[in-house]
N, C-alpha and C positions, 0 to 999 in steps of 0.2 A: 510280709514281703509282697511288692506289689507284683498284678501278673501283667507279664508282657504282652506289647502291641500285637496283635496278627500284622502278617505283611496285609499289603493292599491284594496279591494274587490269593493268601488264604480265605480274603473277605468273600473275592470274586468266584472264588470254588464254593464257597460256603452259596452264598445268595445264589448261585446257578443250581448247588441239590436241593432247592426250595421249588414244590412242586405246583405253589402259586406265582404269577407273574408279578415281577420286580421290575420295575425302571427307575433310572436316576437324575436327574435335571440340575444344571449347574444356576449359579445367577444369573446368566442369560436367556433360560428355558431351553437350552440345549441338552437334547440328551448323551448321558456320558458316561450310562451302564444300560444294559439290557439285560433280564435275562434267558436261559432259552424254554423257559415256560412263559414267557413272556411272548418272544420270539414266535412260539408256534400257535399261541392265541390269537396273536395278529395276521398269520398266516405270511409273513414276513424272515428274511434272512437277517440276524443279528447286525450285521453290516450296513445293513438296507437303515436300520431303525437309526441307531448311535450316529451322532453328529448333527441330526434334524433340528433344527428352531421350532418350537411351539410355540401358538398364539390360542388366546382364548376364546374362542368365537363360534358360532353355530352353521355358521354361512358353506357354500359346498366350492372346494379348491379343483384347479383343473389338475393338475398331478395327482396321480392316483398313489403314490407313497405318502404322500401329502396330507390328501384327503382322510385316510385311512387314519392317520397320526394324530389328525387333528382334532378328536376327540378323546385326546391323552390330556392335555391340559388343564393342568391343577388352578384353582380359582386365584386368581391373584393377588387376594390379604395372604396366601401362604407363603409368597415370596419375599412379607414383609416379617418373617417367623413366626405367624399363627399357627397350628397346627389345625387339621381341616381334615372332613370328609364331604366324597360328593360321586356322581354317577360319571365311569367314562366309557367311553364306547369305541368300540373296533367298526368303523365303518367298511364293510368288503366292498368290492364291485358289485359284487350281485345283488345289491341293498338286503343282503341277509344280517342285520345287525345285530351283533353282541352286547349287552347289556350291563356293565359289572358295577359295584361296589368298592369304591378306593380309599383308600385312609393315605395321609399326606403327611410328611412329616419334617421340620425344617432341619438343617442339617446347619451345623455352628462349629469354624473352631477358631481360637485364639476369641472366642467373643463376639467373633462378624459372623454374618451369614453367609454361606457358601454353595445351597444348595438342596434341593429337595428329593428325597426318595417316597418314592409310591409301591403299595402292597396293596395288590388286586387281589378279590376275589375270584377263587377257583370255577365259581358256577354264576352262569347270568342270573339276571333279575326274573321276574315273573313279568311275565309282558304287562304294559300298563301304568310302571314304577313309574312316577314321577317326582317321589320326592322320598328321603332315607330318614330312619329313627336317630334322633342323635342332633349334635350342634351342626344345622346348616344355615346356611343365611339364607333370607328372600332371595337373595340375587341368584344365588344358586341354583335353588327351584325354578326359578320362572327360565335360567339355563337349560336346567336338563327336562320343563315343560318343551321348550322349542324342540329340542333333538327327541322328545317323542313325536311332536308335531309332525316333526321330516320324517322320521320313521316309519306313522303310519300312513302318510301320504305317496311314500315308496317315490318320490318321483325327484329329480335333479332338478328343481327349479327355486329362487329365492320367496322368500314366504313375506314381502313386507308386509302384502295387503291382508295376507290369510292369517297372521296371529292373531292369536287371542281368545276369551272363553265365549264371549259372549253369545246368546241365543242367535244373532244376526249372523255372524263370523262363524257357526258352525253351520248355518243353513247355507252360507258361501262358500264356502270349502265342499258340501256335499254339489252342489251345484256345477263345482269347477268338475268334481270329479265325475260328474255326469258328461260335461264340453271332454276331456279327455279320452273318454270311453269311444264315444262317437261325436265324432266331429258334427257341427251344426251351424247355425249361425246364432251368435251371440251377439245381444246387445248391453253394455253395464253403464250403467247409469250410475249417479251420486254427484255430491260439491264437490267444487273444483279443489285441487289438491288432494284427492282422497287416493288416488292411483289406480284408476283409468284405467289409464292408458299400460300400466306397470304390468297388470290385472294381463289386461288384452293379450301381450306379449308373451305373457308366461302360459296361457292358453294353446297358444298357438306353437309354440315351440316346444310344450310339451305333448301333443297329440297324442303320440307314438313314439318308442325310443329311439326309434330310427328315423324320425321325422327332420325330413330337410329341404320341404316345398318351401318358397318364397315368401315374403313380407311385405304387404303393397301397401306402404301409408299415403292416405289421403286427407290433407290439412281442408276439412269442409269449410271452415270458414273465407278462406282465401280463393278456393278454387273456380275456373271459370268455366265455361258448357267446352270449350275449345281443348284444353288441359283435362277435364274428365274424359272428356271422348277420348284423347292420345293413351292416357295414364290403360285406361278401361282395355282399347283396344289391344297394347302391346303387353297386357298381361295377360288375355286372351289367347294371342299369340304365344306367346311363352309356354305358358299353361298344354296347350295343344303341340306344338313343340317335343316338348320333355315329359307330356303323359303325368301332369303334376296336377289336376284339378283338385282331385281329393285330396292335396297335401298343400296346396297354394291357398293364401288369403289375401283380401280385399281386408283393408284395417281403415277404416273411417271414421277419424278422427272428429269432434265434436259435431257430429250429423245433426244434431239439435240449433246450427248454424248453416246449416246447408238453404241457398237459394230455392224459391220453388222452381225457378226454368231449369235448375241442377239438377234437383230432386226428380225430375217428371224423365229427364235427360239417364241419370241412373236406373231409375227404374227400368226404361227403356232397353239399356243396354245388362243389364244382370239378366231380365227378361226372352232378351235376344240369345244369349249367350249360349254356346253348344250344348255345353255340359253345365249344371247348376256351380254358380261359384259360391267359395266359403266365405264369408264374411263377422268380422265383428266388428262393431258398431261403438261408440261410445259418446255418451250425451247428459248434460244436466239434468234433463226432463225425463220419463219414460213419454213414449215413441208416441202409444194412446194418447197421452195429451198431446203431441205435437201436431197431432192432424185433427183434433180437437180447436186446438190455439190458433193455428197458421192453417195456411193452404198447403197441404202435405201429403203426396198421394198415400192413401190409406193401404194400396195393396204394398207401396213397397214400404211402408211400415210394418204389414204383416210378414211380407218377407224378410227380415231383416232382424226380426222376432222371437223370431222359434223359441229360442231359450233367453228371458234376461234375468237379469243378473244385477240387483241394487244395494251398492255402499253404502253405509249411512255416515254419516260426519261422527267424527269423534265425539264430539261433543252430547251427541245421542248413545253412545258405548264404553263410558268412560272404564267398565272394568276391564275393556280391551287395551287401556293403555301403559300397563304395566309391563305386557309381555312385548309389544311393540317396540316404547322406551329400550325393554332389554335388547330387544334383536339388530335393535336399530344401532345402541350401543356398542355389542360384539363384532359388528360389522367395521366400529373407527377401529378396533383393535387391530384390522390387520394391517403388517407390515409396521404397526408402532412399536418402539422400544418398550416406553411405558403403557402396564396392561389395566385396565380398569373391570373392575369386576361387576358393578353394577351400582346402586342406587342408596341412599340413606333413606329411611322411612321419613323424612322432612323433607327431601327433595321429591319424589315420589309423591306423597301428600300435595307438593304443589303442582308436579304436571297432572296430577288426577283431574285439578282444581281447577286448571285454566281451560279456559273456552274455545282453543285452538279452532280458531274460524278460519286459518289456515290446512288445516286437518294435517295430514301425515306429511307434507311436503315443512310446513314448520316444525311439526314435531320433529323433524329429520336436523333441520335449521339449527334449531335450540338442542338436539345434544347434542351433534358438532361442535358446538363453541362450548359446550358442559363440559367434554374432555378434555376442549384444548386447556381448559381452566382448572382443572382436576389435577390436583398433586399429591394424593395419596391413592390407593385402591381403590375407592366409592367417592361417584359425585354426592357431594353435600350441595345443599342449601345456598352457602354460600359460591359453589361453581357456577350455579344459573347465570345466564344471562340477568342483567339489571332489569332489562323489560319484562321479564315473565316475573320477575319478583313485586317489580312497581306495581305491575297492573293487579298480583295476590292482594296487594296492602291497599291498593285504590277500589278494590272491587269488595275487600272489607269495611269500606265507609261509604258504597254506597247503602241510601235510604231505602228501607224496605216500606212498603205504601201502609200508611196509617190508616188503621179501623177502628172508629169509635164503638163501643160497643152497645147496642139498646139494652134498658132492661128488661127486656121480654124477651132477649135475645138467650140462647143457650151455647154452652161452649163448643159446641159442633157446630152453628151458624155464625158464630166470630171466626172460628177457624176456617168454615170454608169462603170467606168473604178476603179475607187475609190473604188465601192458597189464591183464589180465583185474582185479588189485584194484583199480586208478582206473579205470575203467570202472565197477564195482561201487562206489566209492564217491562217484561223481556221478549215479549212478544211471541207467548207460547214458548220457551226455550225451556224444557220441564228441566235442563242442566244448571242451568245458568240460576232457573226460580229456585232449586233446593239451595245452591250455594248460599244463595241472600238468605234465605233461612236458617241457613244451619242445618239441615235435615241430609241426607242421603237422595238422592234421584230414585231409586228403588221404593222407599218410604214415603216420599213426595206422591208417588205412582200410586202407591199401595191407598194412603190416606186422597187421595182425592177421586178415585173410580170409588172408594165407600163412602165420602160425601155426596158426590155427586147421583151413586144409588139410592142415597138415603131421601136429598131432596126429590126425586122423582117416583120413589113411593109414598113419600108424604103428598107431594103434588094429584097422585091418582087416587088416596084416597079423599084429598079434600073433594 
């Protein structure tokens, strides 16, 4: 004899004396159970939770229900009936973060899907988890890599510029958090597109949590001696006014275009100035070459100084581009119906692969149009934009430069003649020469600091 249904109220008794947190998500990513071990993990009223829209994203919301919630969100192949585990996290006010462990489960009746429930683990992770035993995807990972990212950075601000692993991207990250500590003047330099200016911003507004001095942009390349003096003066004023020096910034946009009659004219007045003002600075060139190259007064280069701070192009960090890609990705999520979860190891493969001489402003470009082209959970291959595909297939048939080889030659002096002409013919681009090779950028590195050692212990001891 078969056994009968529970009502829906004996389910909802039953899941509420479960002493781990439960929640339930409809096809919408609405939630549409909570329960009150749920409830009290979140530090939230039952009320508060149920009815909410989830989105999948890492980015920080200005509602604080919101906020908090929005590291509930199950990866988005599970709203397609995969079954799925991954990290979610109770974001509090106080950036004291919870950590937990979720198993994800699709919920079916009549055959359709209807809906997903989550079983949380009862106790956080160990600080540091970045990725769980078991079936997860890359895209997951490089997910819950960003919300450790925000985690231990403790601070509300967007991470475009600061994802990623790479040896560069963790010496910029310690760097910022040095400009945060004690305010200074900064300058950051790098290629255009790499974000600056983004960079600048997020400095500056995060000083202090309570930081709400001014924002003076100054566009250096357009500016004339008549317009800096005004700009100069009535922030000055300001500043003295409302008792805002140490909380006010001077933002001087590509300073590396600045006039010399502008230049000498600035100096002047930061010089003059009552109280030292803040400034951050941002430029193509570092500052030393500038008064090197041009007529550039050197002291207001060294004021200007204190702390810099250099991007490198993509193209020089390309293991930074995965976590980028993701954050950059999580970001179309909001407010979209359709959620994307992340990457195919062949789409991925090819933004590793491309040369983005636009840096982060195209990488932003090209997955915008990934999603809008993405109709399943993960951009493929075939989402790309045409041009970042054409230019994979066009940048496979270019010629790699021809070495004849001598017979007195040995296999270390063919190869480093090889290494040395694609190098020479991307013009030093160590990204761009492993491509044409086949090799890794790392390996590229590796083998040519040990040729290049080799030939100049042979050379000392001939």
């Amino acid at each position: 004899m078969p056994r009968p249904r529970s009502s829906t109220s004996n389910l909802v008794r039953l899941l509420n004396q479960s002493s781990g947190p439960i929640y339930a998500l409809n096809e919408k990513r609405k939630v549409i159970f909570c329960n009150e071990a749920c409830a009290t993990w979140l530090k939230l009223d039952v009320d508060d939770i149920v009815g909410k829209v989830l989105e999948y994203h890492s980015r920080e919301l200005d509602e604080s229900i919101l906020e908090i919630l929005s590291g509930l969100c199950p990866p988005p192949e599970v709203f397609s009936g995969i079954e799925s585990q991954s990290i979610v996290v109770a974001k509090y006010p106080d950036a004291i973060w919870s950590r937990r462990k979720a198993r994800f489960l699709p919920l079916e009746e009549d055959g359709g899907f209807v809906g997903i429930i989550a079983y949380v683990d009862g106790n956080d992770l160990p600080s540091g988890t970045t990725s769980l035993e078991g079936p997860t995807s890359e895209s997951q990972q490089l997910h819950d890599l960003i919300i450790e990212h925000r985690k231990s950075l403790a601070r509300r601000f967007p991470m475009t510029t600061l994802a990623g692993k790479s040896d560069s991207i963790k010496h910029i990250r310690q760097k910022v958090s040095l400009a945060l500590k004690q305010p200074t003047n900064v300058v950051i330099t790098g290629p255009i597109g790499i974000g600056k200016q983004h960079l600048a911003r997020t400095i500056h507004y995060n000083h202090t949590p309570s930081f709400s001095g001014a924002l003076t942009p100054i566009a250096c390349e357009i500016i004339t001696d008549e317009m800096l003096t005004s700009i100069i003066t009535d922030f000055i004023q300001e500043c003295s006014r409302t008792q805002s020096f140490d909380s006010s910034t001077l933002l001087l946009l590509n300073i590396d275009k600045l006039q010399t009659p502008e230049a000498r004219i600035l100096n002047t007045l930061l010089l003059e100035a009552p109280q030292p003002i803040l400034t951050i600075s941002t430029s193509s060139i570092g500052l030393s070459e500038l008064v090197e190259s041009k007529n550039f007064p050197e002291a207001l280069a060294s004021r200007l100084s204190t702390l810099p701070i250099h991007i490198p192009s993509l193209a020089d960090r390309p293991e930074d581009i995965p976590a980028l890609a993701q954050l950059i990705l999580e970001s179309k999520n909001v407010g979209r119906d359709e959620q994307v979860s992340g990457f195919t190891p062949e789409a991925m493969d090819i933004l590793i692969d491309h040369p983005w001489h636009g840096n982060c402003s195209e990488l932003e470009e090209i997955i915008e149009a990934s999603v809008v082209n993405c109709t399943n959970y993960e951009v493929t291959a075939a989402d790309l934009p045409d041009a970042i595909r054409l230019a994979r297939d066009a940048d496979r048939h270019q010629r790699i430069p021809t070495v004849t080889p001598q017979l007195d030659q040995t296999l270390e002096d063919v190869e480093y003649l090889l290494i040395s002409e694609t190098l020479s013919a991307t013009d030093g681009n160590k990204a761009e020469a492993a491509r044409r090779l086949g090799i890794s950028r790392a390996r590229l590195i590796r083998r040519w600091q040990a040729l290049q050692n080799r030939n100049h212990e042979n050379n000392g001891q001939a």
